[in-house]
C-alpha positions, 0 to 999 in steps of 0.5 A: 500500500502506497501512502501519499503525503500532502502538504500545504502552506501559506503565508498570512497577510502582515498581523494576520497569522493567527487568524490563518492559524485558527481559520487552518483548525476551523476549515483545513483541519476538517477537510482532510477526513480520512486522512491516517495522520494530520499535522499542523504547524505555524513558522516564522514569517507569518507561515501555516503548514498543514500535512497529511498523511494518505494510504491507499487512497488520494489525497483530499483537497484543502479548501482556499482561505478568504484571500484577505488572510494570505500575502500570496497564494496558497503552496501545494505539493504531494509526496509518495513516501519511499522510506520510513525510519521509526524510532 
């Protein structure tokens, strides 16, 4: 079974990173049911990062935020995982 990591990453608008933040828990969070592992963080420079983990089946979208809350447009990439190290 193959797994799929996606991620997605944003940068907030100047101030307004926590708004992002709480708007990623409220509606990104949410929309990746389904997923075997979700993970979400925040980075200096205003950033929100959101992975998860899919196995076995694709992965689902993650909803646009109101574009007020972004400096730019949102980041996506996927990943087949090809090796795992569990300690």
């Amino acid at each position: 079974m193959s797994t799929v990591a996606a991620m997605w990453e944003a940068r907030a608008a100047d101030g307004r990173a926590p708004e992002l933040l709480a708007w990623a828990r409220e509606f990104a969070v949410p929309a990746l049911e389904g997923a075997a592992r979700v993970e979400l963080f925040s980075a200096p420079g205003e950033r929100v990062l959101l992975i998860g983990w899919w196995e076995g089946t694709e992965p689902a979208a993650v909803p646009e935020p109101p574009a007020g809350l972004l400096a730019r447009p949102v980041h996506r990439w996927s990943f087949n995982s090809e090796y795992v190290v569990a300690r």
